[in-house]
DOTORKE-499977 format. One record per residue (C-alpha): residue in one letter; chain; x negated, y negated, z. Coordinates in steps of 0.02 Angstrom, whole numbers, padded with zeros to 5 digits. Each point is the difference from the previous one (the first is absolute). Last residue first. Layout:
N
residu:A&chaine:A&x:X&y:Y&z:Z
...
# end
This chain:
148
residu:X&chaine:A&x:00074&y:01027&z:01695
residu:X&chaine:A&x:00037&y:-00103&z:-00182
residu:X&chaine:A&x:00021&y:00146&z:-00121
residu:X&chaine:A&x:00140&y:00067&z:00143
residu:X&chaine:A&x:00099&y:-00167&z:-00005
residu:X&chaine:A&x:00165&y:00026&z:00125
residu:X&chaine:A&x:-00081&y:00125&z:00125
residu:X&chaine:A&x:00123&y:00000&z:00134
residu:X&chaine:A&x:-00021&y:00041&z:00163
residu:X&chaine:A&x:00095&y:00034&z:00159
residu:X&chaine:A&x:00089&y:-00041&z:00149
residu:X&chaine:A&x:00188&y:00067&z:00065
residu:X&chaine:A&x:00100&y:-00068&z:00172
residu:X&chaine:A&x:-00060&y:-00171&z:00012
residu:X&chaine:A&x:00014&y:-00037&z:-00157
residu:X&chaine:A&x:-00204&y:00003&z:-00053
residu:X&chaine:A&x:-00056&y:-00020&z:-00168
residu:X&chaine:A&x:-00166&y:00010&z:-00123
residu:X&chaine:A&x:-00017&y:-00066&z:-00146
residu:X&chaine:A&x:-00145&y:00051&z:-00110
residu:X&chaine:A&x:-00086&y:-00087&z:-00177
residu:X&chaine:A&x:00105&y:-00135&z:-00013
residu:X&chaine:A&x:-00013&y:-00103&z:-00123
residu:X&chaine:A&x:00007&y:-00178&z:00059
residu:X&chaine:A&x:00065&y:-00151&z:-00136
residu:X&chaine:A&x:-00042&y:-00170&z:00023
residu:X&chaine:A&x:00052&y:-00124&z:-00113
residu:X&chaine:A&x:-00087&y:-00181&z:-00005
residu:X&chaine:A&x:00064&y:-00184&z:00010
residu:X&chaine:A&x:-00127&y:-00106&z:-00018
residu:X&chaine:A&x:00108&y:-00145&z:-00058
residu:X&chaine:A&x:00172&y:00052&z:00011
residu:X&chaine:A&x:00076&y:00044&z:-00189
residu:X&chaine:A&x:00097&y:00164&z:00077
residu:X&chaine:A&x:00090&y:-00098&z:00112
residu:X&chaine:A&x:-00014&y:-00182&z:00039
residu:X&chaine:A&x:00054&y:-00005&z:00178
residu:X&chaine:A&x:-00127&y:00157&z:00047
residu:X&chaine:A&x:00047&y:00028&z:00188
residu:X&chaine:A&x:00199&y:-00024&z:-00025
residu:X&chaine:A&x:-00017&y:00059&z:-00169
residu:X&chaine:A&x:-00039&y:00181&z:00034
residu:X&chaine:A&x:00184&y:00014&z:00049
residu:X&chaine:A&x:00050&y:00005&z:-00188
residu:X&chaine:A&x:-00089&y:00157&z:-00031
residu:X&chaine:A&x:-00152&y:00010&z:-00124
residu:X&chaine:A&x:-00081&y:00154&z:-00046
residu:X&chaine:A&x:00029&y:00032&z:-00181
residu:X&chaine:A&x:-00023&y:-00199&z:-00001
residu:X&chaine:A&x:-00185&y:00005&z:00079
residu:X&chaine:A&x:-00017&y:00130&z:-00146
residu:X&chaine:A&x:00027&y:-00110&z:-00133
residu:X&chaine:A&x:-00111&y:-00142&z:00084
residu:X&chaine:A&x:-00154&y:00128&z:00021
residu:X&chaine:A&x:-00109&y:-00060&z:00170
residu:X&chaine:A&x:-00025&y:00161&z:00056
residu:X&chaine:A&x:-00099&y:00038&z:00142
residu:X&chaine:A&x:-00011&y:00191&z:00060
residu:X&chaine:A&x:-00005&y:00097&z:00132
residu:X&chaine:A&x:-00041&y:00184&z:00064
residu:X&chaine:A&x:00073&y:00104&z:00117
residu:X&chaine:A&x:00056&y:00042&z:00189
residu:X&chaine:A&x:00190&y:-00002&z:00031
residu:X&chaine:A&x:00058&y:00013&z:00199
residu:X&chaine:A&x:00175&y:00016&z:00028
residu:X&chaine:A&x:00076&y:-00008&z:00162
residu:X&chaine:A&x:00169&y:00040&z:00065
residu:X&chaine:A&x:00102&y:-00028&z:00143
residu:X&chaine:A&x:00169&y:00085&z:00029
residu:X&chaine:A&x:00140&y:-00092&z:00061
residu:X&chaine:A&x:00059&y:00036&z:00170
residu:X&chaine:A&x:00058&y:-00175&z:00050
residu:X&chaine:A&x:-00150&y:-00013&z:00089
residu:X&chaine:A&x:-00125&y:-00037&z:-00137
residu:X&chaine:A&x:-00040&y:00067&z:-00194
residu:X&chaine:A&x:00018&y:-00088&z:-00179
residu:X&chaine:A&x:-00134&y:00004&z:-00115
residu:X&chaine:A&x:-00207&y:-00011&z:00027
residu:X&chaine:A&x:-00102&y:-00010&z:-00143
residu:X&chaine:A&x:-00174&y:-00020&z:-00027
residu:X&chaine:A&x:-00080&y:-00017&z:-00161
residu:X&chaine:A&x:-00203&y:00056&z:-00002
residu:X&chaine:A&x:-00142&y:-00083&z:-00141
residu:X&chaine:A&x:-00146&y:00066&z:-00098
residu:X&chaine:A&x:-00030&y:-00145&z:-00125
residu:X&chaine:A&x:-00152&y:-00064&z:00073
residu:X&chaine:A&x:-00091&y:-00173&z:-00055
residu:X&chaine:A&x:00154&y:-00064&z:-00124
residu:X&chaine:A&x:00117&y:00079&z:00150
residu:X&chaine:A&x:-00076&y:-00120&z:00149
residu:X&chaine:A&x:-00012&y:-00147&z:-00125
residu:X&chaine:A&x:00202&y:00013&z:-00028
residu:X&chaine:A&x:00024&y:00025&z:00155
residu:X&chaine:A&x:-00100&y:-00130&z:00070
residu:X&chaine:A&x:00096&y:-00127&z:-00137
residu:X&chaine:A&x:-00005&y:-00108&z:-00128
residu:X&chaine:A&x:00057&y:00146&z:-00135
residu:X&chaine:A&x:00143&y:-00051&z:00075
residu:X&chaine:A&x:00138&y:00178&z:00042
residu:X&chaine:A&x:00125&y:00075&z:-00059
residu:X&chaine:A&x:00034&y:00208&z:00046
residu:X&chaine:A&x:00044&y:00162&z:-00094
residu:X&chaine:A&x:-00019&y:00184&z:00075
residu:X&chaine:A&x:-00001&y:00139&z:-00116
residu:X&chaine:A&x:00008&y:00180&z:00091
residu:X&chaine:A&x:00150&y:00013&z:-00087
residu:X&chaine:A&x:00116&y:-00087&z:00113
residu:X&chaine:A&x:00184&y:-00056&z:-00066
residu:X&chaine:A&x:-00002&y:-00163&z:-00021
residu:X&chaine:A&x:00123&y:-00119&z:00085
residu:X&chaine:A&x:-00058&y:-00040&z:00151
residu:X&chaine:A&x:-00138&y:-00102&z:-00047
residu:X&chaine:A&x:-00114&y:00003&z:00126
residu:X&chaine:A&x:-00073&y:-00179&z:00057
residu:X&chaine:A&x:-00186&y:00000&z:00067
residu:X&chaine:A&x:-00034&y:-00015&z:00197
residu:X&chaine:A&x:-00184&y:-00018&z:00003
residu:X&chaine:A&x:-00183&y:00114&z:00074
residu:X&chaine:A&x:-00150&y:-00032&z:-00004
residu:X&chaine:A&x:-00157&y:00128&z:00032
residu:X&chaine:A&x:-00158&y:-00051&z:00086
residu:X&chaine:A&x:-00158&y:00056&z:-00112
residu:X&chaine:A&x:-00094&y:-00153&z:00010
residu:X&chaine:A&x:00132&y:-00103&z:-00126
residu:X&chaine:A&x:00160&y:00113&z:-00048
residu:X&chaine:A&x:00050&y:00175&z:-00025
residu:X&chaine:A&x:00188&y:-00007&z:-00043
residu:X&chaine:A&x:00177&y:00040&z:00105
residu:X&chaine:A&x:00181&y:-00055&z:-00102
residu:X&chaine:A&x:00114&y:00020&z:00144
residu:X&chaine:A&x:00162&y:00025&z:-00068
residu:X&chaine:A&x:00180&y:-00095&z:00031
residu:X&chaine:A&x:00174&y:00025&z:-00009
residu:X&chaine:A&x:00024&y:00181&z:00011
residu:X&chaine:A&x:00156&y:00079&z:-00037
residu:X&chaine:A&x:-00058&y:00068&z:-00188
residu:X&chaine:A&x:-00147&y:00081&z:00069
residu:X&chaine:A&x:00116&y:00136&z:00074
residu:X&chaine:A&x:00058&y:00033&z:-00160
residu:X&chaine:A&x:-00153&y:00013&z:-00097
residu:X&chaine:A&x:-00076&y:00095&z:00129
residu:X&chaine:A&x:00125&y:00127&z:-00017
residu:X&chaine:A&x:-00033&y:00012&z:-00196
residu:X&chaine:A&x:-00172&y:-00001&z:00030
residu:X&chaine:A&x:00016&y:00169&z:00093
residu:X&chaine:A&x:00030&y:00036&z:00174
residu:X&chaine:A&x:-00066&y:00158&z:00087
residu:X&chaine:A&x:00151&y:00064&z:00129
# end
C-alpha cells in the first residue's frame, strides 16, 4: 500500500532522533543526531536548532542540499522497522519571532538560554522526496514537486 504524508506524519511522530546528513569539506559528507519534535504533524517541513558556530552550520551556508534519516521502532519482539529517508533543501534562519513559533520546552536542555542564545540559528529542511521502507511495503513520495 503507497503511503502518503499523512502516514509519514504518523510514523515520524515515534521517532526520537534524525540524522541531519550535509556536504561538507573535500566532498566527504557529515552526518548528526538532531532532536525531532514529536509534536508536529509533518508537512514536508522539518525544523531544527543549531550555533551558527558550527560545521553544520558552515556545511549548509556552502550547500544547502541536505538528506534526514529516520529509523523508528523495529527488532525481535516482532515490531516492524521503518526507515524514512527525506532529501531537500535547507535553510538558516536566525528570526527571533519565528525561533518562538518553533520552540519546545525540551530544546532548553542543549540551548539553556532559549530563544535569546547567542548564535542561536533555525534550521528548517524542505523536503523535496521521502522515501520509506517498513519492512513489508517501500515507496516514494514526492513532497515538493517545484523543488525535484
Amino acid at each position: 500500500m503507497t503511503k502518503t504524508r499523512a502516514d509519514l506524519a504518523e510514523i515520524m511522530k515515534d521517532i526520537d532522533f534524525a540524522m541531519l546528513s550535509t556536504h561538507s569539506d573535500g566532498g566527504t559528507i557529515a552526518g548528526r543526531p538532531m532532536s525531532n519534535n514529536r509534536e508536529v504533524d509533518y508537512d514536508g517541513d522539518s525544523y531544527f536548532f543549531a550555533m551558527d558556530d558550527t560545521r553544520l552550520f558552515d556545511d549548509i551556508a556552502a550547500d544547502p542540499k541536505v538528506a534526514l534519516g529516520y529509523h523508528g521502532k523495529g527488532g525481535l519482539l516482532g515490531m516492524k522497522p521503518v526507515f524514512v529517508h527525506v532529501e531537500g533543501h535547507a535553510d538558516l534562519i536566525k528570526d527571533k519571532a519565528q525561533f518562538e513559533a518553533h520552540w519546545t520546552k525540551d530544546l532548553d536542555r542543549w540551548f539553556e538560554q532559549g530563544v535569546d542564545t547567542p548564535g542561536l540559528t533555525m534550521i528548517k529542511v524542505r523536503g523535496v522526496r521521502a522515501h520509506y521502507w517498513d519492512g513489508e511495503d517501500q515507496g516514494e513520495i514526492l513532497l515538493d514537486a517545484a523543488s525535484a
